[in-house]
C-alpha positions in Angstrom: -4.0 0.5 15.3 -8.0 1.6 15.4 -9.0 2.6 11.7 -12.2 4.6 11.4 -14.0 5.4 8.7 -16.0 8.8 8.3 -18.9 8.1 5.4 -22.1 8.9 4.3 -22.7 9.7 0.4 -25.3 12.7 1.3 -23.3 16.0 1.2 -23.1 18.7 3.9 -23.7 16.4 6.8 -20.4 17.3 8.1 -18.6 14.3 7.4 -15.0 16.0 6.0 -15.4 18.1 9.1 -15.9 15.2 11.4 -12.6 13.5 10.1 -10.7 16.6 10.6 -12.0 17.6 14.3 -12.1 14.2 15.4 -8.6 13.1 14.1 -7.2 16.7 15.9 -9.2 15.8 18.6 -8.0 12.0 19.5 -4.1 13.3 18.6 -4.7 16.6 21.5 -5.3 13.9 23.6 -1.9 12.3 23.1 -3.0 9.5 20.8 -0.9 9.3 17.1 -3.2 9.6 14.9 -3.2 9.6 10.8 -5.8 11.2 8.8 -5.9 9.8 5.2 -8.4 11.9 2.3 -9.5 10.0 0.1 -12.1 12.3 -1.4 -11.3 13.4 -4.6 -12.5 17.4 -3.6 -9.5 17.4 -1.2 -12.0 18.9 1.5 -9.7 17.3 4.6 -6.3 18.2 2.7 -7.4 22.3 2.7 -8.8 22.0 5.9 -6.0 21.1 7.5 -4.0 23.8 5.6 -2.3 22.3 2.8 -2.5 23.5 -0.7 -3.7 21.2 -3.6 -1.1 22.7 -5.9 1.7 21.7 -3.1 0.8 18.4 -3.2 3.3 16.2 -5.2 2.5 12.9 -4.2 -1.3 11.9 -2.4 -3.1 8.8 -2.1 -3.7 8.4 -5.5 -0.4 7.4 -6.4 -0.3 5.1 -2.9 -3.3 3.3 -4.8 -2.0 3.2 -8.2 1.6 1.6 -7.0 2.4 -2.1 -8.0 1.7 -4.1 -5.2 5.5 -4.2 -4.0 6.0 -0.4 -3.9 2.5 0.1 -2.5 3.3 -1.0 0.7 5.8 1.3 1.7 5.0 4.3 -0.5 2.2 5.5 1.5 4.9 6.9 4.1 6.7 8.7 1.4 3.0 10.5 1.2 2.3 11.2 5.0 2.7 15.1 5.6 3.3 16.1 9.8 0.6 18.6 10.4 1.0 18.8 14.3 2.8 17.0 16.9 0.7 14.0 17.0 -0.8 14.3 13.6 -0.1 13.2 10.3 -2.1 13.9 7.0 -1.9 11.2 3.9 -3.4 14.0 1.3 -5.8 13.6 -1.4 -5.3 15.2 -4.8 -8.0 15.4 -7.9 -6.5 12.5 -9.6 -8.4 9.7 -6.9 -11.3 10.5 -9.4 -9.9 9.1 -12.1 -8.7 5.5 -10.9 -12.8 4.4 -10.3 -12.9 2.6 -13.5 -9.9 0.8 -13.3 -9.9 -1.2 -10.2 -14.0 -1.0 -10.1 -13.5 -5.0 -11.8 -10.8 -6.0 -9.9 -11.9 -8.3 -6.9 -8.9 -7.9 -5.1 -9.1 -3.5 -5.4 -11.0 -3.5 -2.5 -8.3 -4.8 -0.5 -6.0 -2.1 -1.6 -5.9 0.2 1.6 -6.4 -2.4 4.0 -3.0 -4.1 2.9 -1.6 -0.6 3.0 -2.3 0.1 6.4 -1.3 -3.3 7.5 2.2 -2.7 5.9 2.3 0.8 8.0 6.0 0.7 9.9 5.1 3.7 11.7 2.9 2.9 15.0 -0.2 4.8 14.7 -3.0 3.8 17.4 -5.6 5.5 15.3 -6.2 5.8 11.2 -9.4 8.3 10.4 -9.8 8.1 6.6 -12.7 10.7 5.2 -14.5 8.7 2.4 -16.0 10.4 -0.7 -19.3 11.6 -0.6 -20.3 8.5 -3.0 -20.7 4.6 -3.0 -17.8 3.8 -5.1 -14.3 2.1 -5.1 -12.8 4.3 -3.1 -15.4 4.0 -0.1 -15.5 0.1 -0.1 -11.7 1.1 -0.2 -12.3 2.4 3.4 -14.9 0.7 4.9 -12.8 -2.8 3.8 -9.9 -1.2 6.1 -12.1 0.2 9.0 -12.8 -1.6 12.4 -15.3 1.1 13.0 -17.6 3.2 10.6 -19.3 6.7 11.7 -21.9 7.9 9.9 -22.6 12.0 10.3 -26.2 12.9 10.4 -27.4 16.2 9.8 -30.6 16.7 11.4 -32.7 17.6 8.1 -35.1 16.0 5.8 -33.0 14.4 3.8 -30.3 13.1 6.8 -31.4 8.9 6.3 -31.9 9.4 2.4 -28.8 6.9 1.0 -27.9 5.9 4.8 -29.6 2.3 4.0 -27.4 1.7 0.9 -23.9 2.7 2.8 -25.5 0.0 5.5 -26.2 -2.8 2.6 -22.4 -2.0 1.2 -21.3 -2.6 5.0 -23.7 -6.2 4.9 -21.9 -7.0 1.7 -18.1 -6.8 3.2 -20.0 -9.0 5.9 -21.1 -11.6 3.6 -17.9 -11.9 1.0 -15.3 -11.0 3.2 -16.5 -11.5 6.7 -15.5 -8.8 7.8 -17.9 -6.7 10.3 -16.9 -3.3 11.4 -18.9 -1.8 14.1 -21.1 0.9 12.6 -22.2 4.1 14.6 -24.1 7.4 13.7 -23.4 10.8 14.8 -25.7 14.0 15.1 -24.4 16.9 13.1 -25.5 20.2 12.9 -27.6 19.7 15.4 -30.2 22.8 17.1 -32.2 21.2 19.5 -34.2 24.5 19.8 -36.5 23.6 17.0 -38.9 20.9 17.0 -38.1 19.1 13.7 -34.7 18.6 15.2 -35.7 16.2 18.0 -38.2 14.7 15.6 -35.2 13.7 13.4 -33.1 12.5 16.8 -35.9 10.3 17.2 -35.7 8.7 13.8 -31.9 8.2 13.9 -32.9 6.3 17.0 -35.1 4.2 14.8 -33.1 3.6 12.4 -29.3 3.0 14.4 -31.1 1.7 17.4 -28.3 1.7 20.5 -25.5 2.4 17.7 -25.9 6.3 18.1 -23.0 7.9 19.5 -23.9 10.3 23.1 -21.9 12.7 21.4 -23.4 15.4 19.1 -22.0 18.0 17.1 -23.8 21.5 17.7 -24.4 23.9 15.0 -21.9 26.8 15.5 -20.2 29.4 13.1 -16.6 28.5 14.3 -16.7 25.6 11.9 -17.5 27.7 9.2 -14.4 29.9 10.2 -12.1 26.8 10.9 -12.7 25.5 7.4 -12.3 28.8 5.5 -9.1 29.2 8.0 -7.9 25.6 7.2 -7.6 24.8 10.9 -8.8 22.2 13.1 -11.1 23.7 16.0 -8.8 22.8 18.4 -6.3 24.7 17.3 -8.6 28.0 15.7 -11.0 27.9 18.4 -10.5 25.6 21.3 -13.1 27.3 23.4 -15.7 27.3 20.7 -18.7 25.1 21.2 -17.4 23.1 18.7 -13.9 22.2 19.7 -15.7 21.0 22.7 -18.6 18.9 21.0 -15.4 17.3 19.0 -13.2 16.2 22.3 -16.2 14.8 23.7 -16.5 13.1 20.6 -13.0 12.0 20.5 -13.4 11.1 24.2 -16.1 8.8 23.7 -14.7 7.0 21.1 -11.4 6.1 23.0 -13.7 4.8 25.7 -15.5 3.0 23.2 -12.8 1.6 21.4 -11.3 0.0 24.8 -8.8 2.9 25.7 -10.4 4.4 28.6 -9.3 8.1 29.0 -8.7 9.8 33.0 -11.3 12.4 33.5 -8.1 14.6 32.8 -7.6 13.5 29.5 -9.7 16.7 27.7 -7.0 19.0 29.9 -5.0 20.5 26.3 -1.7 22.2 27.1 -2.1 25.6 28.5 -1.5 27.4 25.3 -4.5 26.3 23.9 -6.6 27.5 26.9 -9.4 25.1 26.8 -11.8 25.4 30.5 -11.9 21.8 30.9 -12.6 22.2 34.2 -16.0 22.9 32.8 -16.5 19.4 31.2 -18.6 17.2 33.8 -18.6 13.9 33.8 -21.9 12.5 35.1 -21.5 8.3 35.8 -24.6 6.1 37.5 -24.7 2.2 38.2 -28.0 0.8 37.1 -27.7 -2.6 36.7 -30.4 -4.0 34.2 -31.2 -0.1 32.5 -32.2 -0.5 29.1 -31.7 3.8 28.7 -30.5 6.2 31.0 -31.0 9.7 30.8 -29.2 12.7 31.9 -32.0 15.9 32.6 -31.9 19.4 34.2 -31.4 23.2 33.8 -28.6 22.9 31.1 -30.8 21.2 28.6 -34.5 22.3 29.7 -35.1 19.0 31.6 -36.2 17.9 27.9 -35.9 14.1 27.3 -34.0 13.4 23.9 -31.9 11.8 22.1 -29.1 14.3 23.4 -30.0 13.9 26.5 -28.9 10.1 26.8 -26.2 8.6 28.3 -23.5 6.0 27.1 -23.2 2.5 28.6 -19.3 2.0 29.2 -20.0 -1.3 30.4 -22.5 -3.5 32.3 -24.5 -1.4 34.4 -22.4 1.9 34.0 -23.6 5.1 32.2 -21.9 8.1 31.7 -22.4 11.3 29.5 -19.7 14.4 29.5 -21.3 17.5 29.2 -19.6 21.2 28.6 -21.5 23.4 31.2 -21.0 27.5 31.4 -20.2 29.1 35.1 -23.5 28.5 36.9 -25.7 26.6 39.4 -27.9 23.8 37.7 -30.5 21.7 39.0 -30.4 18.2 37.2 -31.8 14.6 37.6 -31.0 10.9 36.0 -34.1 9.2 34.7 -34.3 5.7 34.5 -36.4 3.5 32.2 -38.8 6.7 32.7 -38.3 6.5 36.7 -36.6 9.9 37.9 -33.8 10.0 40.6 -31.0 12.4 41.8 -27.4 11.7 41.5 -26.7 9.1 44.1 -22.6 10.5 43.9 -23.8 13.8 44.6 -25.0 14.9 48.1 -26.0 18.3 47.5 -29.7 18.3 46.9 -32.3 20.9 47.1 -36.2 21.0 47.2 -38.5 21.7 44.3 -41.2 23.0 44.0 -42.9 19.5 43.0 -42.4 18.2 46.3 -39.6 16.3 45.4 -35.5 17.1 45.3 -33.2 17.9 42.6 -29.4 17.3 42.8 -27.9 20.9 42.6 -24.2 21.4 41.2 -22.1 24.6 40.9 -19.9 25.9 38.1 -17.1 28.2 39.0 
């Protein structure tokens, strides 16, 4: 069972809507998965269509158990949303328990033995944190193997990111325990200039720990969170239900579970053109950064235009490309080459050739 945790204390970076579209997104591609609010606001609860007033029990009462009820009460509190999905909810009571386990040692342990005692085989666990540093936080990042930080590409995107990464240095020190750590792009418009300038400092800042994934800025997320509806489901051929399976994608690879290039194909119902998602792989032994350039993204260099090392030597990026012919090169460590798996090439007018691909 993978547990990630979605945190980062600065509001409006997308994180609730992260949890929701990622945990949709990793159970459309057959994986069980278990989202578990434990922000206060309820955000996830009502975005995945569930009242506040309907909830009866919620995570606050799994965290306020005795220890011997505790373990198995949490499955009394799992609502099925979908067929691979499962929702533990939060209700406005979480922000009341802060004071009384903030001096308790052992508190911080209190999801991670919950999830440990789970009887029900989930292979993933995406718990949206609070939009603070508190209990409830350390709660989740104590239980997570992995931690994603959204990003919105504005001003005030790193402001508070150094303190969530201290908190994360501190569960290293007392507790040895080391969860890998990676940053997402949210909101993102590459259109403008401040926008890649901001890329460029999340670079700085998360070196190779930034996911290839990035979350465009699109109105059907607005719509999916007034409809309480994952994208998948609302709008599966939305810009954003795509940016989230790549997302989810990625992250199985990531975590070890390597998907088949058919693995984004959702039932028919949902009508998703996956046969527009391209996956674009190169060896390059020794690479230190691989990008991925050409007519879909203005041949611009960025940090949305880089690719993700599955392993030694392999790159790959996934990319959601219109109906269309498009011109497109790798660049190397700043050296530019066509696709060595793609034979179709074409001259340009640099006296060079570009690797040319069709859309249907």
């Amino acid at each position: 069972m993978k547990v990630i945790a979605i945190s980062n204390q600065k509001g409006g970076c997308g994180k609730t809507t992260t949890a929701i579209n990622l945990a949709a997104g990793l159970a459309s591609l057959g994986k069980r998965t278990l989202l578990i609010d434990l922000d206060p606001q309820a955000h996830a609860t009502f975005g995945l269509g569930i009242r506040g007033d309907s909830v009866k029990t919620s995570m606050y009462n799994v965290l306020t158990e005795q220890e011997d009820k505790r373990r198995n009460f949490i499955e009394n509190v799992i609502i099925p949303v979908d067929d691979q999905l499962d929702l533990a909810p939060a209700h406005i009571l979480l922000s009341t328990i802060e004071q009384e386990f903030t001096s308790k040692d052992e508190s911080i342990s209190k999801l991670h033995e919950v999830l440990g005692s789970l009887s029900f085989p989930y292979e993933y666990v995406i718990v949206d944190c609070p939009p603070s540093l508190g209990f409830l936080t350390f709660n989740a990042l104590r239980a997570a193997d992995t931690i994603i930080v959204p990003i919105e590409l504005s001003s005030f995107s790193l402001m508070g990111v150094s303190k969530l990464l201290s908190m994360i240095e501190l569960l290293r020190v007392k507790l040895s325990h080391q969860p890998k750590v990676w940053a997402l792009a949210t909101m993102v418009d590459m259109r403008t200039r401040f926008a890649k300038y901001m890329s460029e400092e999340i670079r700085r800042s998360f070196g190779e720990n930034v996911l290839s994934s990035a979350i465009r800025q699109t109105i059907a997320v607005k719509q999916s969170q007034a409809r309480g509806a994952p994208l998948v489901k609302l709008d599966p051929r939305s810009k954003g239900a795509v940016d989230y399976l790549i997302l989810s994608q990625e992250i199985a690879n990531r975590l070890g579970e390597p998907l088949p290039a058919t693995a984004l194909q959702l039932e028919s119902k949902n009508g998703t053109p996956s046969d527009r998602l391209k996956d674009f792989i190169l060896r390059a032994a020794g690479a230190r950064e691989v990008h991925l350039v050409g007519d879909f993204n203005n041949w611009r260099i960025s940090t949305n235009s880089l690719l993700w090392q599955k392993e030694e030597g392999l790159w790959q990026k996934r990319v959601f490309l219109e109906p269309g012919k498009y011109r497109y090169k790798f660049v190397i460590d700043g050296q530019w080459t066509t696709d060595p798996h793609n034979h179709t090439l074409e001259p340009n007018p640099y006296g060079g050739v570009d690797s040319v691909l069709e859309i249907e």
